[in-house]
C-alpha positions in Angstrom: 80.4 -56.6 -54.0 83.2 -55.7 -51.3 84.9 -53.9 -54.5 82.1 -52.2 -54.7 81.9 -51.0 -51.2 84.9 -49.4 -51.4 84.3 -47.3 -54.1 84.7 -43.7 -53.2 82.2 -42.8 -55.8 79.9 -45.3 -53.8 80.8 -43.8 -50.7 79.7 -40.3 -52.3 76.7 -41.6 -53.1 75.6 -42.9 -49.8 76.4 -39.4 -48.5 74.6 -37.5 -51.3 71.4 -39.7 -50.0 72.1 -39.0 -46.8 72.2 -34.8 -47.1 68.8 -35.2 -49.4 67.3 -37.6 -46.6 68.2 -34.6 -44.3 67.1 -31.8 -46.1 63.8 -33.9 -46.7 63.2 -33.7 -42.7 64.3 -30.5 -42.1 62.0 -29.1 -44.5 58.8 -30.9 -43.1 59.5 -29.6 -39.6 56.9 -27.1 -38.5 58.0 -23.8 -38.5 57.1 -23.1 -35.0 59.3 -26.2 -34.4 62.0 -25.0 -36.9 61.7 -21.7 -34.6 62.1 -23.5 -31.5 65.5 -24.1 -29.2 65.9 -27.5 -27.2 68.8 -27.9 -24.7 68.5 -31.9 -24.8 69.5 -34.2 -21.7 72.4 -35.5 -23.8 73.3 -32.1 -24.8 73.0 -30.7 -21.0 75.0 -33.8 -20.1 78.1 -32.8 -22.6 78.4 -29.1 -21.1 78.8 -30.4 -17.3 81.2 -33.1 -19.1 83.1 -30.3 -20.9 83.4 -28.0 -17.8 84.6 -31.2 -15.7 87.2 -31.7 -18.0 88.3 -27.7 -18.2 88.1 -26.8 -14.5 88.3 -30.6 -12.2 84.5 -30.0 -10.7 80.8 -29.7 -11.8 79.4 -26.6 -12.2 77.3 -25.0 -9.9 73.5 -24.3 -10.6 74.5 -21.1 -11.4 77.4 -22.0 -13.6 75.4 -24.1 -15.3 72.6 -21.5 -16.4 75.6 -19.7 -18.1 76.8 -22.4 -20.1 72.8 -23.1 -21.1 72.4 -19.0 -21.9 75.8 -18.7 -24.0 74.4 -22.1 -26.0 70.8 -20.4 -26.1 72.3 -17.1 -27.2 75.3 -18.9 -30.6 72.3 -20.9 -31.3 70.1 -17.6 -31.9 73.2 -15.7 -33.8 73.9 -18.9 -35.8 70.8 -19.0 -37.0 70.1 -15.9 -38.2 73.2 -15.4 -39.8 72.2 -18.5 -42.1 68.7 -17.0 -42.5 70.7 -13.5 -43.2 72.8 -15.4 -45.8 75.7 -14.7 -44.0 77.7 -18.0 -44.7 77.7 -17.8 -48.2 80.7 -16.8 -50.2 82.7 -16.3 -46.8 86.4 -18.4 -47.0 86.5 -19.4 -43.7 82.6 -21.0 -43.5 83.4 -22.8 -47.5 86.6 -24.4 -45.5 85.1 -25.3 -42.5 82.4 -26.9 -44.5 84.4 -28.8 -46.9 87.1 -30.1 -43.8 83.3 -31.7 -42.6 82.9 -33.4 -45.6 86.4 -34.8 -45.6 86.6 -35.7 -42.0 82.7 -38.1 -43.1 85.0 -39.6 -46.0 87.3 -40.6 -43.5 85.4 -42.4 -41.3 83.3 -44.0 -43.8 86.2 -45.1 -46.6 87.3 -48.2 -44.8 91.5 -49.4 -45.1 92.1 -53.3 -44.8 94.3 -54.4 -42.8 97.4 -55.0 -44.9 99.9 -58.4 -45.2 103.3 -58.4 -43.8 104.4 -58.8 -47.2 102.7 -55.4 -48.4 104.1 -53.6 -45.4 107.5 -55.0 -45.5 107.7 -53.1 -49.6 106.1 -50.3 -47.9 109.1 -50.3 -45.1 111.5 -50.9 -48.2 110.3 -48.4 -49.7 111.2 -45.6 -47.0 113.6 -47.0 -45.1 115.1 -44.0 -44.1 112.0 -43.1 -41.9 112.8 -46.1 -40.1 116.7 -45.7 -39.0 117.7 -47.4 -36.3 120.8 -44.4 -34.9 124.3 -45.4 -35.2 126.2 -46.3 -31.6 129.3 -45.8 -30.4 131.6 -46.0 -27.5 135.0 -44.1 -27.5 137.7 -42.2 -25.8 139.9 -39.2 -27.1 142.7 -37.1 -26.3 142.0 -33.7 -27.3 143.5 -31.1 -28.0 142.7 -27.3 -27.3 143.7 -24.7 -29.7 144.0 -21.6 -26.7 147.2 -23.7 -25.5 148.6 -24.7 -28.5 150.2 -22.0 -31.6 149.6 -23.0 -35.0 152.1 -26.9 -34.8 149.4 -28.1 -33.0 148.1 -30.6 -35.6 151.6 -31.6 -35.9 152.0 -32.1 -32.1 148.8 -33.8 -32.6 150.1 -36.4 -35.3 153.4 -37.3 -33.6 151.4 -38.3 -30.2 149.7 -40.6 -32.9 152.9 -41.7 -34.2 153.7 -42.9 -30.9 150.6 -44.3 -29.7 150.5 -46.7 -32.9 153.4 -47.5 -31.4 153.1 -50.7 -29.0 156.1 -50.0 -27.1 155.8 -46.4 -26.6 154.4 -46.9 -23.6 152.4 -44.0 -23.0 149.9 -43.4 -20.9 146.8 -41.6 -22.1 145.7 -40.7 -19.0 148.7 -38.2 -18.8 148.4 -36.3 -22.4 146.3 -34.2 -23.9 144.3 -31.5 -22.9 141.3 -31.7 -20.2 137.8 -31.6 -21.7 134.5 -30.1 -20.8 132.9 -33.3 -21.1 135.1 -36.0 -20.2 137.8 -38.2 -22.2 135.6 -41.2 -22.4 131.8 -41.7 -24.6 130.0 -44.7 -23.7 126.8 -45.6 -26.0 126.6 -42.5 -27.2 123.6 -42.1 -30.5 124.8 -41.1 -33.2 122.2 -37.7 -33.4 123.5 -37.3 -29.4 127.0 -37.1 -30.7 125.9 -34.6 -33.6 124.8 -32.5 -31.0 127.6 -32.6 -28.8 130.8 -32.7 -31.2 129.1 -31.9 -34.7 128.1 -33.8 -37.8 131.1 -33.8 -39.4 133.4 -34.8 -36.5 130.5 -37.7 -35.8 130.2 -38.8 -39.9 134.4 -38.7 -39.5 134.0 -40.9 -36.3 131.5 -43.4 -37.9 134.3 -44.1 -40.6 137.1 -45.0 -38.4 138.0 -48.8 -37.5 137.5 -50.2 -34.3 140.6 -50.9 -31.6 143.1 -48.7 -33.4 144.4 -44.8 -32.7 143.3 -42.2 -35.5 142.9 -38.5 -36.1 143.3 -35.7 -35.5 139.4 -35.5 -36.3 137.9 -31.6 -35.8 135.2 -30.9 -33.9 134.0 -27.0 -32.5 136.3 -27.2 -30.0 140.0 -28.3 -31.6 141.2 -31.6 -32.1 141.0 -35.2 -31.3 142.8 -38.3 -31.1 140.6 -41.0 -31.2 139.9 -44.7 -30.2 136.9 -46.5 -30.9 136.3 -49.0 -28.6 132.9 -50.4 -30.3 130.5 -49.1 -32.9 126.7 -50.0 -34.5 126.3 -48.5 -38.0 123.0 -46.6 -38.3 120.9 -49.3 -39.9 116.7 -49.7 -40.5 114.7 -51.7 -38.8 113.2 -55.1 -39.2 109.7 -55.1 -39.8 109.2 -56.8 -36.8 110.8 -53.8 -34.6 108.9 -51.2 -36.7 105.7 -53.0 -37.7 103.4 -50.9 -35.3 105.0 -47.3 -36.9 105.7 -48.8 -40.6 101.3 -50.0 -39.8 100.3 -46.7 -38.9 102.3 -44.9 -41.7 100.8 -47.4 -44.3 97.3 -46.7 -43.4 97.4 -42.7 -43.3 99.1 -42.8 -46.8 96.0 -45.2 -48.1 93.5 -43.3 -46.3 94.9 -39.9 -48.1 95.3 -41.9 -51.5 91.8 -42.6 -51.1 90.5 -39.6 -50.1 92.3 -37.9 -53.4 90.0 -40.9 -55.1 87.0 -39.2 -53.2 87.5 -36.0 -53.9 88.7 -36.3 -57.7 85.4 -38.6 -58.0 83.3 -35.1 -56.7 85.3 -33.4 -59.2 84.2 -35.2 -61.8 80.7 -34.5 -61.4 81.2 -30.6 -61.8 82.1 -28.8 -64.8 84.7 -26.8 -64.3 85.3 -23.2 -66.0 88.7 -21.0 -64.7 88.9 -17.2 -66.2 92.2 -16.1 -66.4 93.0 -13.2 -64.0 93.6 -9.7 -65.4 97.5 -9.4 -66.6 98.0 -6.2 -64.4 97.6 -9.3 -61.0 99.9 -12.1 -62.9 103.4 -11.9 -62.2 105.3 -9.9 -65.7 107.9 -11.7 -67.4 111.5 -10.1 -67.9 112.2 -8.5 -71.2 116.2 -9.0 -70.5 
């Protein structure tokens, strides 16, 4: 039976009866009532809640009338544009319309709640909409092409001859050129460092080891000298970091699985005939 519940051709049924049931009442309302307009306490109530919301205070009295006029007078125009026939065959009304259909699947088609087990394939399954960014902390010595000529890779590589070299004893406070921002990166992201040094420089960073000298590495500005002082690889989350996000991402792909049920359920009860369009509109093939 709970199958059967959540059966989008059940759930298509249930709102088939519900549009007759409906129609049924409108159609026995008296037409001096059909011809009638009613401003309803709860509607009254939603137009002082509405202009709360907009402008911080209630409306006046007079404020008020206006709101009640400019619903009197759509309500007047919307109604004789259906009795003019004026929603049929228009795009924007046959959207509209069917969006309102959708949005009454939605909140009838019910999800259940899924295991960890099911949401743990699901996280597998797109891990890299779950990445947890890459860290690092480093310094550099860099390296600006306006004061060097073209040996300045090569200057570059001997100063990392000699820092390799544990009784050089140089100070790296002392070389290199000064940089815009700074000689030293502490926990810098990995899409921070993108941003500040490029993606190719960072993806070049990522792959160096930890505690040793290495470059030159290019970024925008010249060249670097590098020492990674410590470094997280970009990595996905546990299920238990990303459950809430992996949850909600679960559910909207179910809920549009089944409304594609719902809707190819409605499709099924139609027979379908397409013309083809006149050649002269269908893009022409190449005779080369």
């Amino acid at each position: 039976m709970n199958k059967w519940l959540k059966e989008p051709l059940f759930h298509f049924l249930l709102i088939g009866m519900g549009i007759f049931l409906l129609y049924g009442l409108i159609a026995n309302v008296p037409v001096d009532e059909k011809n009638s307009i009613n401003v309803s306490v709860s509607h009254a109530n939603r137009m002082v809640s509405l202009w709360e919301k907009r402008w911080q205070r209630p409306p006046t009295q007079e404020e008020f009338n206006g709101l009640v006029k400019q619903y009197i007078n759509e309500e007047v125009l919307y109604r004789e544009a259906l009795a003019m026939g004026l929603d049929k065959n228009d795009p924007v009304v046959r959207r509209r319309m069917a969006q309102k259909v959708k949005f009454i699947s939605e909140n009838i088609i019910t999800i259940d709640t899924p295991s960890d087990d099911v949401l743990q394939t699901y996280l597998d399954t797109h891990a890299s909409k779950y990445q947890l960014a890459g860290e690092i902390t480093f310094r550099h010595i860099y390296f600006n092409p306006a004061k060097h000529d073209v040996s300045m890779e090569d200057e570059a590589k001997q100063l990392l001859t000699k820092l390799l070299d544990v009784n050089s004893g140089i100070d790296v406070n002392n070389v290199g050129d000064s940089f815009l921002h700074g000689t030293i990166f502490t926990n810098l992201k990995e899409f921070e460092l993108n941003r500040l040094l490029g993606k190719e420089f960072t993806q070049e960073l990522f792959k160096q080891a930890v505690g040793k000298w290495a470059g030159p590495l290019t970024s925008g500005y010249g060249l670097h000298l590098i020492y990674i002082e410590s470094k997280i690889a970009t990595q996905t989350a546990s299920l238990v970091m990303a459950k809430q996000s992996v949850l909600k991402d679960w559910m909207s792909d179910e809920r549009k699985k089944a409304n594609e049920a719902f809707v190819l359920n409605l499709r099924e009860q139609y027979k379908v005939n397409i013309a083809k369009p006149s050649s002269t509109l269908l893009p022409q093939k190449s005779t080369k």
